[in-house]
N, CA, C and O of each residue as an XYZ file, in Angstrom:
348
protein
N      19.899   -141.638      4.106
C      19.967   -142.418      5.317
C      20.822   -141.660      6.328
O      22.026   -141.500      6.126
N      20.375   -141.321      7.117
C      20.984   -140.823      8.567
C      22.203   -141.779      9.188
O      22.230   -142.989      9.409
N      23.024   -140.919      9.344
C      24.038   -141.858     10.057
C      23.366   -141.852     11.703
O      22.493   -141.100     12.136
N      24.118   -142.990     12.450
C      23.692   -143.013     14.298
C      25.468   -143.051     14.502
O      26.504   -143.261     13.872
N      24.959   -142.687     15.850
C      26.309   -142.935     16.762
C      26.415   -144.417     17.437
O      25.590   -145.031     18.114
N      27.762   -144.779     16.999
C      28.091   -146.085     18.179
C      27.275   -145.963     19.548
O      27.020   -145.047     20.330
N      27.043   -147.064     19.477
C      26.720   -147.188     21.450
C      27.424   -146.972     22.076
O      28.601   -147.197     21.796
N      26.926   -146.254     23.604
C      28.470   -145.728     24.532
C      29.388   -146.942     24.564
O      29.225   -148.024     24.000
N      30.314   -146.566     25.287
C      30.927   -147.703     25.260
C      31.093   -147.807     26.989
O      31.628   -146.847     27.543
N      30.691   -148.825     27.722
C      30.856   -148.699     29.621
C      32.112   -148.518     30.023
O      33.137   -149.110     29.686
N      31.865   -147.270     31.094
C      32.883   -147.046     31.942
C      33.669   -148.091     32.580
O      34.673   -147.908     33.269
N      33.172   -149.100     32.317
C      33.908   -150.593     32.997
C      34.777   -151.279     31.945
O      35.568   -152.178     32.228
N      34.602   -150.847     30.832
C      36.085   -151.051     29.469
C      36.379   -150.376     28.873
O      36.430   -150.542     27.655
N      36.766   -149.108     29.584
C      37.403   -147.619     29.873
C      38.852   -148.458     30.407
O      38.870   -149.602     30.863
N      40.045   -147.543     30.210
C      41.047   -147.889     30.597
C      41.508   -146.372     31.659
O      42.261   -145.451     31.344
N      40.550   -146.621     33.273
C      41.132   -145.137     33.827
C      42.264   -144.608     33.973
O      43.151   -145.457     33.876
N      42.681   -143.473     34.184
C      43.892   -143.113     34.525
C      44.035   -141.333     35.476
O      43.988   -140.192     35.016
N      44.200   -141.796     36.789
C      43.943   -140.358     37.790
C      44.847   -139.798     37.691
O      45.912   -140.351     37.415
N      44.729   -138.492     37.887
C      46.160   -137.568     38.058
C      45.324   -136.486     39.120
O      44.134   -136.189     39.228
N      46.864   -135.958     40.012
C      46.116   -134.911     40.775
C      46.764   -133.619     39.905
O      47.878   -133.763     39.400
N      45.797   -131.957     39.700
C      46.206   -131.123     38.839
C      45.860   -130.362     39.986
O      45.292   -130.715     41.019
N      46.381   -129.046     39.561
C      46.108   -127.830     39.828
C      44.812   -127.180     39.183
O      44.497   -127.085     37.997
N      44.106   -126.731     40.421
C      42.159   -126.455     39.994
C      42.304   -125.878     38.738
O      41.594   -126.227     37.794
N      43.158   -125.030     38.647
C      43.189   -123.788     37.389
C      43.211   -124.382     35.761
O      42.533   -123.973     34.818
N      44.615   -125.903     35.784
C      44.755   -126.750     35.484
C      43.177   -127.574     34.625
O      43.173   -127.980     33.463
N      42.566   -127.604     35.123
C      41.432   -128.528     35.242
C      40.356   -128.105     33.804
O      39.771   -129.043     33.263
N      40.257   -127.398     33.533
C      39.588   -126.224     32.621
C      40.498   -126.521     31.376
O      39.952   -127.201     30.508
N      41.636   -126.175     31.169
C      42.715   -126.201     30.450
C      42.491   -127.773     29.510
O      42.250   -127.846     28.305
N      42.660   -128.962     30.508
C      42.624   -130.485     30.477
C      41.560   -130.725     29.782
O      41.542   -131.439     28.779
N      40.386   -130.016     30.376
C      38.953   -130.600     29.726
C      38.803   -130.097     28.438
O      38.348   -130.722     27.480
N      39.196   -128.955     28.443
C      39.154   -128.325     26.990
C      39.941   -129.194     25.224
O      39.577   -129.645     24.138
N      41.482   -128.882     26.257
C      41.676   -129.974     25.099
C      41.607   -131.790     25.103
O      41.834   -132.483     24.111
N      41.306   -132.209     26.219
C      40.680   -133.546     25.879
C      39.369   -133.740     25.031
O      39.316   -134.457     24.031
N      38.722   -133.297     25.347
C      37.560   -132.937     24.818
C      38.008   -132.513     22.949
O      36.995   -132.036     22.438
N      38.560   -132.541     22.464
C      38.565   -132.232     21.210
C      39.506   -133.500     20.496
O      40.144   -133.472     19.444
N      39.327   -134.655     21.525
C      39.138   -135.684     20.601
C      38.280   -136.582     21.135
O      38.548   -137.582     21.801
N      37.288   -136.183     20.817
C      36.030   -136.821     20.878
C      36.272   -137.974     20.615
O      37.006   -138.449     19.748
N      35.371   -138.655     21.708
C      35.169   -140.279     21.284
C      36.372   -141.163     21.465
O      36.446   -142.337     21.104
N      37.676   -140.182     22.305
C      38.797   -141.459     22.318
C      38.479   -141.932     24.118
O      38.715   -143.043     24.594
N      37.813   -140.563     24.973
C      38.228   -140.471     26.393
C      37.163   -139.675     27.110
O      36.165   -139.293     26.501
N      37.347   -139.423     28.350
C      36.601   -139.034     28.778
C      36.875   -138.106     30.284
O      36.893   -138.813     31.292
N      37.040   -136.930     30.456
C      37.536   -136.542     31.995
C      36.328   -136.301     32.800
O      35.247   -135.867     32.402
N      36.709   -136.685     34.123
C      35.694   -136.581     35.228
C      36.758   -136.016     35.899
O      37.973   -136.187     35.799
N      35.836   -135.058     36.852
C      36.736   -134.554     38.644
C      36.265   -135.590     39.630
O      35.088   -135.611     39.992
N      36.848   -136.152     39.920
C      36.342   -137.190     41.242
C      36.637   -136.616     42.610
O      36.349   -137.271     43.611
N      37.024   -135.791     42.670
C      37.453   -134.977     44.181
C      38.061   -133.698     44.000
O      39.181   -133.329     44.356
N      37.187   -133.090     43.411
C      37.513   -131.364     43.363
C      38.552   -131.012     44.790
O      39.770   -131.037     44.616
N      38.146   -130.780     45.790
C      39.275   -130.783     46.820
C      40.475   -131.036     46.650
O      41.332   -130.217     46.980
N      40.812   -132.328     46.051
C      41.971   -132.650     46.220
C      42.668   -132.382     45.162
O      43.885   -132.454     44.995
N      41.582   -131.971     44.232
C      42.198   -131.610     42.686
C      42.444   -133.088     41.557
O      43.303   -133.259     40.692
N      41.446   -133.881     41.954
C      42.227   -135.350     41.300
C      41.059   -135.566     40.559
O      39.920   -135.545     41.025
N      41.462   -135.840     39.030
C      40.659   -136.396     37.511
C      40.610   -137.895     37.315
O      41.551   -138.646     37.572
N      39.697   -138.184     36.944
C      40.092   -139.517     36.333
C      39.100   -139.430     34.840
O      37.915   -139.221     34.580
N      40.373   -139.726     34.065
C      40.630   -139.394     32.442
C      40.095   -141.027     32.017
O      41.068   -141.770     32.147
N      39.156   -141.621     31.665
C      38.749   -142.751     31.425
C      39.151   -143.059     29.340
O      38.728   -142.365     28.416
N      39.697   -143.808     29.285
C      40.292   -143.959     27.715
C      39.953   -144.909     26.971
O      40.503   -146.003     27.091
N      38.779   -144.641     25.864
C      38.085   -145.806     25.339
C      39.258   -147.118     24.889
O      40.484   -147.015     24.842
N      38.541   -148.147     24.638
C      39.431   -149.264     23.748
C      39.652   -148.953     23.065
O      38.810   -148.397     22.360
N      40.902   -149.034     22.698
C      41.547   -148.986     21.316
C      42.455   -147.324     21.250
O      43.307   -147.161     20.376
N      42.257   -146.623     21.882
C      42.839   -145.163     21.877
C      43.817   -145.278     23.515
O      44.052   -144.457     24.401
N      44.105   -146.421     23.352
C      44.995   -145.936     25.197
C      46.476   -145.962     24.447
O      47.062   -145.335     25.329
N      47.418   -146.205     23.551
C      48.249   -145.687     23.251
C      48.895   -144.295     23.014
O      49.988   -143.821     23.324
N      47.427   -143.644     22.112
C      47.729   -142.266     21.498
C      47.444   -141.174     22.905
O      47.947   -140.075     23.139
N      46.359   -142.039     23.751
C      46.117   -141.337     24.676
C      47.190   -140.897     25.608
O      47.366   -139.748     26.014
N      47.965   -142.079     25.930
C      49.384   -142.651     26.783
C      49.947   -141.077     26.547
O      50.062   -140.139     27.336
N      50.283   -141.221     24.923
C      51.361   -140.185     24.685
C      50.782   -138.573     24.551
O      51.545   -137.616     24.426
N      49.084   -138.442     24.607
C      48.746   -137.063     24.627
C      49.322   -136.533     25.699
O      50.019   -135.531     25.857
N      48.670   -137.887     26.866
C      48.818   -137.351     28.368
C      50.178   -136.970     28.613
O      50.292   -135.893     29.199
N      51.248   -137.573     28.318
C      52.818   -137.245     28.192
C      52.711   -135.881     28.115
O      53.077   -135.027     28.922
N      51.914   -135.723     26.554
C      52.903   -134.533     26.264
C      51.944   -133.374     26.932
O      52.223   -132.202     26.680
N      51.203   -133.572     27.490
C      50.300   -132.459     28.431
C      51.016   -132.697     29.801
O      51.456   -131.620     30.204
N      51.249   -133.581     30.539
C      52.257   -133.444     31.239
C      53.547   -132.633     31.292
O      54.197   -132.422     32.316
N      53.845   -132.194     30.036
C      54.944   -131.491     30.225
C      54.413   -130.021     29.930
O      55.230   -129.151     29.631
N      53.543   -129.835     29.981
C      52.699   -128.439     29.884
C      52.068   -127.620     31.540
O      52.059   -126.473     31.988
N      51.625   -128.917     31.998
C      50.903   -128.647     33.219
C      51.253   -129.728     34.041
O      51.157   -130.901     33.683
N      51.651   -129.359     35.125
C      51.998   -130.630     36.099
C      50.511   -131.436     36.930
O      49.749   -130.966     37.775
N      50.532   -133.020     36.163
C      49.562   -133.864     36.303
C      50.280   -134.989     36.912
O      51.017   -135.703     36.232
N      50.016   -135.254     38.690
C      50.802   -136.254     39.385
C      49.680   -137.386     39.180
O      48.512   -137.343     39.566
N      50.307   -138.373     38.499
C      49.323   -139.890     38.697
C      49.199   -140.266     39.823
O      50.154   -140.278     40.600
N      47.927   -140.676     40.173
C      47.512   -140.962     42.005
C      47.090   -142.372     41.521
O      47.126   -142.699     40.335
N      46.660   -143.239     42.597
C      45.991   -144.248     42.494
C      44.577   -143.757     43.237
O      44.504   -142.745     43.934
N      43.253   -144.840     42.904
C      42.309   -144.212     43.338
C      41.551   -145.341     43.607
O      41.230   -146.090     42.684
N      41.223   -145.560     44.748
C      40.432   -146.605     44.965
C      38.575   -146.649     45.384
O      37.984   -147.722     45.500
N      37.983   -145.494     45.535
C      36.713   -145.228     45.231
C      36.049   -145.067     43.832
O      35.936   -144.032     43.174
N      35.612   -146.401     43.512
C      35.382   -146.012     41.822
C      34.193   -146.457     41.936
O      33.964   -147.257     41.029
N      32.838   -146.233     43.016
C      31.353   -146.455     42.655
C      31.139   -145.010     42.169
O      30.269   -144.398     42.789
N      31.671   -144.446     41.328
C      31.139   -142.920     41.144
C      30.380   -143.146     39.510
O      29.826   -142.199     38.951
């Protein structure tokens, strides 16, 4: 029997969280977010301005809380607020 994957889970019970980075920055972020699959998710919402929004499934916004911490102290990630979210 084949295993399946969970159903996505909607960007609308995502717990977002923006930061503005440095472009160079950005590459770095995706790489290691991305290697925990299935907790999160990064988007660029305004390349220009340099600002992500890191969307964090249910149930992983604690561990996430404290990844982002400790990548914060690696690469400087300023939390913005963001109020265009039909993307």
């Amino acid at each position: 029997m084949a295993c399946q994957a969970p159903p996505p889970v909607p960007l609308s019970d995502a717990v977002c969280r923006y930061f503005r980075v440095k472009h160079r920055d950005m590459v770095y972020l995706k790489f290691i977010l991305e290697a925990y699959e299935g907790t999160n998710t990064m988007s660029t919402v305004d390349n220009v301005a340099g600002i992500i929004r890191i969307a964090v499934m249910p149930g992983f916004v604690a561990e996430m809380d404290d990844l982002l911490a400790e990548l914060g102290r690696r690469v400087t990630m300023t939390p913005v607020s963001w109020e265009q979210e039909g993307e």
